[in-house]
N, C-alpha and C positions, 0 to 999 in steps of 0.2 A: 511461427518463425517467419520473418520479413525476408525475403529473397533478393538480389541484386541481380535484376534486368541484364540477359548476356543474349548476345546473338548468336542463332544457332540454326544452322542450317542443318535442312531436311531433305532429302532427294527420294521421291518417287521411283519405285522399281514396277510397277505397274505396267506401263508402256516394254520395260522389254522383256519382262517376263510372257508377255501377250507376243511379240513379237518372234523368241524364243520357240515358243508351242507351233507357233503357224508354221516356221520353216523344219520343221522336225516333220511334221503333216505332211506336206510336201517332199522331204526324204521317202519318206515309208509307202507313198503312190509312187514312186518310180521306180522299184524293186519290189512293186506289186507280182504276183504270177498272171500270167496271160487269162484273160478274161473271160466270163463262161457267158452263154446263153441267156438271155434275158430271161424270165418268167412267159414276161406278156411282150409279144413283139409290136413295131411301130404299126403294123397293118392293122393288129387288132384294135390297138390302145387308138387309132382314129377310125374304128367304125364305132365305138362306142363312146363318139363325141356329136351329137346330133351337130346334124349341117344348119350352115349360117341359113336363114330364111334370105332368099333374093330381096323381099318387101319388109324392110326391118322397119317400117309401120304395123307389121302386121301386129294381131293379139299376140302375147303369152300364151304359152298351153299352161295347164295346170299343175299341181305338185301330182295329183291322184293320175293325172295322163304320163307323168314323168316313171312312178313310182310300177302302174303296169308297164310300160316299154320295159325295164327293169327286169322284171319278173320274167318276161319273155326270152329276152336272151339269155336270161338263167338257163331257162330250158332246154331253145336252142343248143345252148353249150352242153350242158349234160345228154342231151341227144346225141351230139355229135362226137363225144366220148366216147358213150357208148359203142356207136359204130366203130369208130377206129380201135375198137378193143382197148381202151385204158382202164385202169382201176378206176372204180368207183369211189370216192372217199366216203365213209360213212357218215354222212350229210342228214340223213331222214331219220335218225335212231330216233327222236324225238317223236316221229311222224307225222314233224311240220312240213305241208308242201309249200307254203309262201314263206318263209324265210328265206334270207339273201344270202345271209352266211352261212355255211354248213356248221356243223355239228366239229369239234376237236376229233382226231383221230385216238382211238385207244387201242396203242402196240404194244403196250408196257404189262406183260401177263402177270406182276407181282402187286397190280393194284388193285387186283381180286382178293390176294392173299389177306389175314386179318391183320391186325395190329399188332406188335409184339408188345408182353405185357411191360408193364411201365415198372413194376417191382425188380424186373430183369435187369434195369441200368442201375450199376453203381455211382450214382453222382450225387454228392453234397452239392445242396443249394447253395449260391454266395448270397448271402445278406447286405446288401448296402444299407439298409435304412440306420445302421450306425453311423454311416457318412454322410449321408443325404439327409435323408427325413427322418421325421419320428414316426413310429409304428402309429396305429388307428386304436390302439390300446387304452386311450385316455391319460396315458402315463408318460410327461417328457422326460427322451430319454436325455443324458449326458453324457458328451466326450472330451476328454481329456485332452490336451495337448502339450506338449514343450515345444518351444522354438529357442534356435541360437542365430547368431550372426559370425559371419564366414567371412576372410578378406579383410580384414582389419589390420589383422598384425602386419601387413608391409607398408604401414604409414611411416614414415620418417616422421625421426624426432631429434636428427640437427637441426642445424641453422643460428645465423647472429640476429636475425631478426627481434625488434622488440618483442615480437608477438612470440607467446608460447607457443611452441611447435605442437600439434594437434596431435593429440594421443587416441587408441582404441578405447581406452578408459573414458574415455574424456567421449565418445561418439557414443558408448554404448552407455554413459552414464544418463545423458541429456535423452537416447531413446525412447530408457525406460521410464523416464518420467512422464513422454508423449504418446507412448506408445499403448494404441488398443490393442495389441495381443497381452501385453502385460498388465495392463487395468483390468483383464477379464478371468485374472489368475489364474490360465491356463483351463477353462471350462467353456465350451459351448455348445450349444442345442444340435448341431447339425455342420456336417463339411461344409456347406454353404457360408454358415457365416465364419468359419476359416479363413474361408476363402478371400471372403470379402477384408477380416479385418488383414489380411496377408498383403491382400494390396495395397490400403490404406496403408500399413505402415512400409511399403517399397517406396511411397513417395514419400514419405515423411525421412527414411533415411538417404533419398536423393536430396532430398532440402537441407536436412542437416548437411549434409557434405558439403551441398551448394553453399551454403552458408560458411563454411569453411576455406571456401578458394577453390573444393575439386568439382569443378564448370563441369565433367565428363564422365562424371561418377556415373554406377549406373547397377543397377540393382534389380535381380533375379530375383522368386520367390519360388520356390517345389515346397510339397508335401510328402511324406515319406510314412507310408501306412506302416503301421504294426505288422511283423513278422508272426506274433505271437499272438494268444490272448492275454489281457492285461496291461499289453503295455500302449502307449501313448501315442497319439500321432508326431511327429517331428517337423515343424515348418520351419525352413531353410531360407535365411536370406542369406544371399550369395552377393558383396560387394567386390565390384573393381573400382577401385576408387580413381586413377586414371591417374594426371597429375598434377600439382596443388599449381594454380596461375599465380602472380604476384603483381605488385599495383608497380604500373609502367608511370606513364606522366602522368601529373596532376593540374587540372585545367579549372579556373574557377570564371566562369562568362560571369564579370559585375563590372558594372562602373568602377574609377577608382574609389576606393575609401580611403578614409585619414585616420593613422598610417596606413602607407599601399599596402604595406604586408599584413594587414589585421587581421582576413579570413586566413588567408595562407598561414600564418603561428599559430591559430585557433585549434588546424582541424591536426589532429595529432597522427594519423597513417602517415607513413613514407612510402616513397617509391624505395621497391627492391623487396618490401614488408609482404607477408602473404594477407590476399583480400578475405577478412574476414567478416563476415553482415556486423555484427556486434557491433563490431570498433570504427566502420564504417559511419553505423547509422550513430553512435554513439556521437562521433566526429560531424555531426549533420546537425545533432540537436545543440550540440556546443554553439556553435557556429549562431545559429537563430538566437542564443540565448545571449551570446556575446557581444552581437552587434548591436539590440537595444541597451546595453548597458554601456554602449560605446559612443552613444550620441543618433543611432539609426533606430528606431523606433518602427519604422512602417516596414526592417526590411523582412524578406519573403525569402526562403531557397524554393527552389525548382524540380526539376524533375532527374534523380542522377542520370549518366548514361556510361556503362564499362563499354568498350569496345576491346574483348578477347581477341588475341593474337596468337591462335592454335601451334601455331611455330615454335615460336620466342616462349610461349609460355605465361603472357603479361598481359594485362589488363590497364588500357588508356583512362585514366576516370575524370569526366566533366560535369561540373556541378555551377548549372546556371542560381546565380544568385540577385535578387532584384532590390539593392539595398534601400530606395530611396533615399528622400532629402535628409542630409545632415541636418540636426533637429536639435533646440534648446527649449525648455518650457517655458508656456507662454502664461496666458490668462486661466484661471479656474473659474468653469462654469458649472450649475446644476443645477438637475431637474428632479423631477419626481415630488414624492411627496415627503419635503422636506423638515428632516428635524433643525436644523439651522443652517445654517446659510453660508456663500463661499467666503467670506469674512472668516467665518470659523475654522474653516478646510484649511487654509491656509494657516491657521497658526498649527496647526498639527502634521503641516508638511514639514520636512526636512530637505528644503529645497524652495532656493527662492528665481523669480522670472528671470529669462535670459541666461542662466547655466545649462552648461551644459546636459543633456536628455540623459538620465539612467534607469532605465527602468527599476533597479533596485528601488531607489526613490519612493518609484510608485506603488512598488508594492508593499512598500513600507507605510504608506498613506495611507492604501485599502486596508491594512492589518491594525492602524489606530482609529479608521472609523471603525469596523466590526469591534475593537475593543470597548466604546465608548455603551454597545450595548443599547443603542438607542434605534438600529434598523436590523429589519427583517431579511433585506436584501441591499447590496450595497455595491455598485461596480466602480471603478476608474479604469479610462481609458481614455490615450490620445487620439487626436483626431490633429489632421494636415490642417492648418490653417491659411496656408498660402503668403503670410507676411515673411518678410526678411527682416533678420533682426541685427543690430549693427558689426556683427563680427561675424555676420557673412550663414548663418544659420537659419534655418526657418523655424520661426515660432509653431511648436506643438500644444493645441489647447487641452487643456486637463481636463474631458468630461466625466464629473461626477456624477452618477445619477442614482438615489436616492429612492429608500419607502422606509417610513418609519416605521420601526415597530411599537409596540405595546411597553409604556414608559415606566410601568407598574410591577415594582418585583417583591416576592415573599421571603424571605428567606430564615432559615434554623440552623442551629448547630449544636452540638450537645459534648457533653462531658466527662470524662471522673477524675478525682485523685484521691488518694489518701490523704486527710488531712483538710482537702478541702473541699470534698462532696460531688455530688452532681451537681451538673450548671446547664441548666440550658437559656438559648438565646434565639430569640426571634426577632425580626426585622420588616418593616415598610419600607419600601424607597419607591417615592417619583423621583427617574433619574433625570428629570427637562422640564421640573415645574417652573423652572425660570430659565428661560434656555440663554445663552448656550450653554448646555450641562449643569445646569445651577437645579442641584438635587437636595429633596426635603425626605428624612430620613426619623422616621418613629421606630425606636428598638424597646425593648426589655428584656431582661433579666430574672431567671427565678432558676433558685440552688437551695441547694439545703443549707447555704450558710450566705448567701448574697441574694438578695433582691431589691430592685430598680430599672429607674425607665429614665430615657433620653432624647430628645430632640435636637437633631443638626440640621446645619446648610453647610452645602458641600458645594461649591464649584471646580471643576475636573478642567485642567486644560486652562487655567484663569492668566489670560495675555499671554501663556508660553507652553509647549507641547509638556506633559507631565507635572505641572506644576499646580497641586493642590492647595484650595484656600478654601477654610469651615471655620464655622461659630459655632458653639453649641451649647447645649446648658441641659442637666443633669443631676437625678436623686437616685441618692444609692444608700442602703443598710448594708452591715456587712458586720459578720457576726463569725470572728473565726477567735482560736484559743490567743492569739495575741491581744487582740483586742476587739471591741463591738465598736461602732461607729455610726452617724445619721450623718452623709457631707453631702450639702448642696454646691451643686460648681458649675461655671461660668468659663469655656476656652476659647481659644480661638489657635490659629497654627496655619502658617503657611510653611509646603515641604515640595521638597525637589525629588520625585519618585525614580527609583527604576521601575520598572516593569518587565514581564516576560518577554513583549516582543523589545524592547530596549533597554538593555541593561547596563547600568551606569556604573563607571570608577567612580566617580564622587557625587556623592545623594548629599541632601541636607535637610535641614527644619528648624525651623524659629518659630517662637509665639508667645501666648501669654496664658495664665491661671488664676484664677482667684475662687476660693472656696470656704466656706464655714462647714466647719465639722464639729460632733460633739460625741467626744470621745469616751470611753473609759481604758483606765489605764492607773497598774499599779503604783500604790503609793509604799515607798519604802520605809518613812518617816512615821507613816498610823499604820502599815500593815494590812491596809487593806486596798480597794480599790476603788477611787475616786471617780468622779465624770467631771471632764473639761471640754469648755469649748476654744478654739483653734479661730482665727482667722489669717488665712494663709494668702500671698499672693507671691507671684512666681516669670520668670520668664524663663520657662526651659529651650534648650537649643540642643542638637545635633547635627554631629557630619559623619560619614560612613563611606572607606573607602573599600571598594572590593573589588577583586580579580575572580571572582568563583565563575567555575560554567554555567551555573542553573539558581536561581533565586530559593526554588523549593526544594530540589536535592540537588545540592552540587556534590560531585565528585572531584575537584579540583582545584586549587588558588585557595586566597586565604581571605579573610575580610579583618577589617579592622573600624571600628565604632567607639566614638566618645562623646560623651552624652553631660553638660553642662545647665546646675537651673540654679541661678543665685534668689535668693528666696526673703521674703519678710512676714515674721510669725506675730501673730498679739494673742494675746488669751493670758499669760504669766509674765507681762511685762514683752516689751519690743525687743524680739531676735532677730538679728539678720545673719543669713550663714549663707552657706552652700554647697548645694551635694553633687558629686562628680562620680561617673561611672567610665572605665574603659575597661571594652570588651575586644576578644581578637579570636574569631576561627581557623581553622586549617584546616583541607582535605586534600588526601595524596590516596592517588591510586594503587595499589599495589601490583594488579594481576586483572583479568577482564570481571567485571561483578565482585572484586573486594577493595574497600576503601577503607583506608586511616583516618579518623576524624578526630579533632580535638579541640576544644575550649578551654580559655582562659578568661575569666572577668575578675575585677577590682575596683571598689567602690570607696569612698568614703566620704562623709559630713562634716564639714568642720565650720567654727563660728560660733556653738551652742551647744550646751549641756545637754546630754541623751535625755534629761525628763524636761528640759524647756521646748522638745521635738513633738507634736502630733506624733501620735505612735504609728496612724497611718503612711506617714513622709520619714519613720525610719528605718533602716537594712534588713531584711530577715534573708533566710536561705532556707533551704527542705523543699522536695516538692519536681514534677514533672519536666518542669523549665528549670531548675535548680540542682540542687545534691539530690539525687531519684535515691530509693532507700529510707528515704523518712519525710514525713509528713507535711504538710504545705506550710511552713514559716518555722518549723522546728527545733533547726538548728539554730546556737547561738543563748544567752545571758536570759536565766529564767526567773521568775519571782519565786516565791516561799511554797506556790501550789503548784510548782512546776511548769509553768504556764511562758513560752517567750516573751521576751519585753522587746526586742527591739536590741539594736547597735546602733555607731554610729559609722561601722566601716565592715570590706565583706572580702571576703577572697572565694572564689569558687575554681574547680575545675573539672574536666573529664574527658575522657578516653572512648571513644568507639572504634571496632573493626565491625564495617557491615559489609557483608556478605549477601548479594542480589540474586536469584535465579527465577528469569520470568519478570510474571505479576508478582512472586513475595520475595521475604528477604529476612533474612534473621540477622540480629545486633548483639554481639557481647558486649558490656560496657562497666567501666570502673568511673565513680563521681566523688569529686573530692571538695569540702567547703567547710568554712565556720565564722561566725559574726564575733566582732568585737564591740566590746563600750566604745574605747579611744578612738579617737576618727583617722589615726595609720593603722592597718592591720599588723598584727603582729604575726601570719604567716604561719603557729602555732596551735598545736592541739584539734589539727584538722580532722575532722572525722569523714568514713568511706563508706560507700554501697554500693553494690557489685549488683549484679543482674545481666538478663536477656530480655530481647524485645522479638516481637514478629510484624513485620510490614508486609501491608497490603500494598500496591503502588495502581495509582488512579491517574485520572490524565489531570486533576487537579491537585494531587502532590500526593503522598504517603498516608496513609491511615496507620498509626502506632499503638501499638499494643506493649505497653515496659512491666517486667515485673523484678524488683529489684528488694533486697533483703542491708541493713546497716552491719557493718562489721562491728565488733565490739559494743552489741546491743547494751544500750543504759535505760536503766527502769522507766515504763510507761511511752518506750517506742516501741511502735509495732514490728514484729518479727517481719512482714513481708506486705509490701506497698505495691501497687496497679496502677498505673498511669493510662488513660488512654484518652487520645486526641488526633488531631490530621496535622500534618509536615512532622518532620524529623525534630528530635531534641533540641539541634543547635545544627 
């Protein structure tokens, strides 16, 4: 708990409690009784001071000349007693004659008598060692304890202030969360450490108060033994809580800023408001954080100072602030051991020289170098440059400073679905084999129904922040009940990404295709199944608008995606067509951890006969990413062995409520879809599957587990389908 500095005067009672005692002293000698006879009178007390020597040159005598003179006038004296007839003290019981001191007098005739015995007194011993110590038994003991707190309920709980009026609930909630009497669940070895945590927590509940406004609070601690056996010790904290101060003026020591009033709107207390640390210190970090995003980058707050007003009740509060130079970014420079250069930094800035200083800005710089994955460690920070720059601001330099890490990543991912098997996938990447960001990428492919390998170039970031540009080229077999295929291909694609830290209303892609494939695929005419080869070339395009919160699980907004690739086929004469897909999601919250989710897609090919189509480049639906409930390409116009062929248009949809708690999350879901020959769908003869999911949630999106069943099973689908992958369905 953070405290707010109050002045508090202390007054010493030392001085007059001392002064107090002495004039009391003085009373009680002057209603003294009249005085009795000395012991030893002045005559004697100076014969038994040896005389000064005339020659105070002279020697020393000795201690042994000192110690008989001594002895002598012992004698003397008791001689001289004698004579005058006085008692004798019994001095010699001993029958030491050279002792100096006599012997104690024994007047007291009952210290002959014996002992009485000890069985004769009726007295129970008290045992402390339950409070104190533990016995020597080897055994520690344990005592119990309960504690309350006292004085609470006359807190007030009016007032207009913004600020919630501080409750008993509210002091005793925050205690027990801090509190060592309560973390020790009422068990300790010994009184002692009672004791101890009894005071630790008297200051922790003068803090908490303090922290509340009550400057004056003040807190007692007693202990209350057990009456009985059995029961508990009881420690007592006793608050006066005193009374709550409240924030009087607010003084901020800075130069001016622009606007004047920038800290002053910033820090959200009023005067009249009760001082409470929280909203204080809260109002302090605002402040720091607002002004670098206001064009002051260098500035600094100080040191608060309340100056309480026991009177009034209020608290003066001054908060030196040292904004420095108004500041626009200047030049990027860097050091270290660099993966590329400030040429590069800057096209991944969002912010060019001579605008005004945000730190948002910057930390939005630092968060796409760490994304690029090319350093181990990575800072931005400005530094004063000392130039003016024409609109009256001082240029702040960007230093980047740089260590590259390790350029070389592994990477797998694995799979299932009904229908279409397991899949796993492995991955090379140099992400800087050509820098900047110019990444060569070695993957494959092995499934129980697809395997292949691929080689890309990837440039990240090519002339604009998020804007990818790749070649690549790629063999793939693929062997599912639609069809088998061998397609060698040739892409390329420039796209306009969102990403997590920056996510875009409008994303885009363009590029190119060209592939030979050699098919098989039903022939309706012989009844059986032919092999054709396909040479396809392509320019597919996309744009994608979205409002979602989250790229990997939104809860919110809706996206919308149309997907265009006008195409040229050879293999049975020259096709030209083209296949169009629009897709649109929605998610609507309902409750905290339950969302509405829903999809719609619609596809269709027009330009060319469904068998002048590569059956790879035609519609299927069934499947994880599709209608879940049946098999991967399932749905939709089958040949003679029941086997899909393909369409030339698609409808799909589906329904989720997921329901979040934590790390998991469970999904009911309804999926609706069917392909057609014609290239409009006809909307018609949709078939459905129902299911649950359970979600793992990871800091890299969803782990899904679906297991979903077809309504109105048709021979040779399977009663119940498994899906499992990472991110959400849709």
């Amino acid at each position: 708990m953070n405290k707010i500095p109050a002045f508090t005067a202390i007054f010493s009672l030392a001085g007059m409690n001392a002064t107090t005692v002495l004039a009391q002293s003085q009373d009680s000698a002057g209603t003294t009784a009249e005085r009795r006879a000395p012991i030893i009178d002045d005559a004697e007390f100076d014969r038994t001071i040896p005389a000064i020597e005339e020659n105070i040159d002279a020697a020393m005598g000795s201690v042994d000349d000192w110690e008989a003179e001594q002895q002598r006038l012992e004698r003397e004296t008791l001689r001289d007693d004698a004579e005058a007839g006085l008692s004798v003290l019994p001095a010699l019981q001993d029958e030491d004659t050279n002792e100096l001191i006599a012997d104690a007098p024994v007047d007291d005739p009952e210290i002959d008598d014996p002992l009485t015995p000890i069985d004769s007194f009726d007295v129970e011993p008290f045992d402390e060692s339950q409070y104190t110590e533990a016995d020597e038994s080897g055994q520690t003991a344990e005592l119990r304890y309960d504690y309350r707190i006292e004085g609470l309920d006359s807190l007030g709980e009016s007032g207009e202030a913004p600020v919630r009026p501080v409750r008993a609930d509210d002091i005793r909630s925050l205690f027990k969360e801090l509190s060592a009497l309560e973390d020790a669940d009422g068990k300790a070895v010994n009184g002692a450490m009672v004791s101890a945590r009894m005071q630790e927590d008297q200051q922790l509940l003068v803090d908490i108060m303090t922290g509340q406004g009550f400057f004056d609070a003040v807190v007692n601690g007693t202990v209350e033994l057990p009456e009985t056996d059995g029961e508990r010790l009881a420690v007592v904290l006793q608050v006066e809580p005193g009374r709550r101060y409240n924030l009087g003026t607010l003084k901020f020591d800075a130069d001016n800023p622009v606007p004047a009033d920038l800290i002053a709107r910033n820090f959200a207390p009023a005067t009249g408001e009760p001082i409470v640390a929280e909203r204080i210190l809260a109002a302090e970090a605002n402040i720091a954080v607002v002004l670098p995003q206001q064009g002051y980058p260098f500035a600094e707050t100080g040191q608060r100072d309340i100056l309480l007003d026991p009177e009034a009740g209020t608290g003066d509060y001054t908060l030196p602030v040292d904004i420095g130079p108004r500041s626009s970014y200047g030049e990027i420079i860097t050091t270290g051991t660099t993966a590329f250069d400030a040429d590069h930094i800057a096209v991944l800035s969002r912010f060019d020289k001579g605008e005004l200083y945000d730190s948002r800005m910057v930390d939005d710089l630092r968060q796409a170098l760490v994304a690029t994955g090319l350093f181990s460690i990575v800072s931005v920070k400005p530094t004063a440059s000392g130039e003016t720059g024409p609109d009256g601001t001082e240029y702040a330099t960007i230093n980047v400073e740089q260590m590259a890490g390790p350029p070389r990543t592994l990477a797998g991912s694995a799979g299932y679905g009904t229908g279409q098997g397991f899949r796993l996938e492995g991955s090379w990447t140099h992400r800087n084999l050509f820098p900047p960001e110019g990444a060569l990428i070695a993957s494959a492919v092995a499934g129980t129904q697809e395997q292949g390998a691929s080689l890309t170039f990837r440039r990240s970031n090519a002339g604009r922040r998020d804007r990818t540009a790749e070649l690549g080229i790629s063999a793939l077999h693929s062997d599912f009940d639609a069809y088998e295929a061998f397609t060698g291909r040739l892409a390329g694609r420039i796209s306009y990404d969102s990403t997590p830290i920056w996510q875009k209303r409008l994303s885009y892609s363009y590029g190119f295709e060209i592939l030979g494939t050699n098919e098989q695929d039903f022939n309706f005419n012989t009844g059986e199944r032919d092999r054709r080869t396909f040479y396809v070339a392509a320019l597919p395009g996309q744009v994608t608008f979205d409002t979602t919160d989250s790229l990997l699980d939104p809860t919110r907004g809706f996206r919308l995606s149309a997907k265009l690739s006008p195409e040229a086929s050879l293999g049975s004469g020259t096709q030209i067509y083209g296949r169009g897909l629009l897709e649109g999601t929605a998610y609507y919250p309902v409750d905290d951890g339950i969302v509405i989710a829903g999809r719609a897609r619609v596809g269709s090919i027009a330009g060319a006969d469904r068998e002048l189509i590569a059956p790879s480049r035609r519609y299927y639906a069934g499947g994880g990413g599709s209608v879940r409930g049946f098999g991967y390409q399932e749905l939709g116009p089958k040949d003679i062995e029941n086997r899909p062929i393909g369409g030339r248009s698609l409808v799909e949809a589906a329904a989720e409520v997921r329901y979040r708690f934590g790390d998991y999350g469970i999904v009911g879901f309804v999926d609706a879809g069917q392909v057609y020959t014609s290239s409009t769908p006809g909307f018609d003869n949709l078939r459905y599957g129902v299911g649950i999911g359970g979600r793992f949630y990871t800091n890299f999106g969803p782990l899904r587990v679906d297991v979903a069943t077809p309504i109105n099973r048709q021979p040779g689908e399977s009663r119940v389908s498994v899906y499992i992958s990472i991110g959400q369905a849709f």
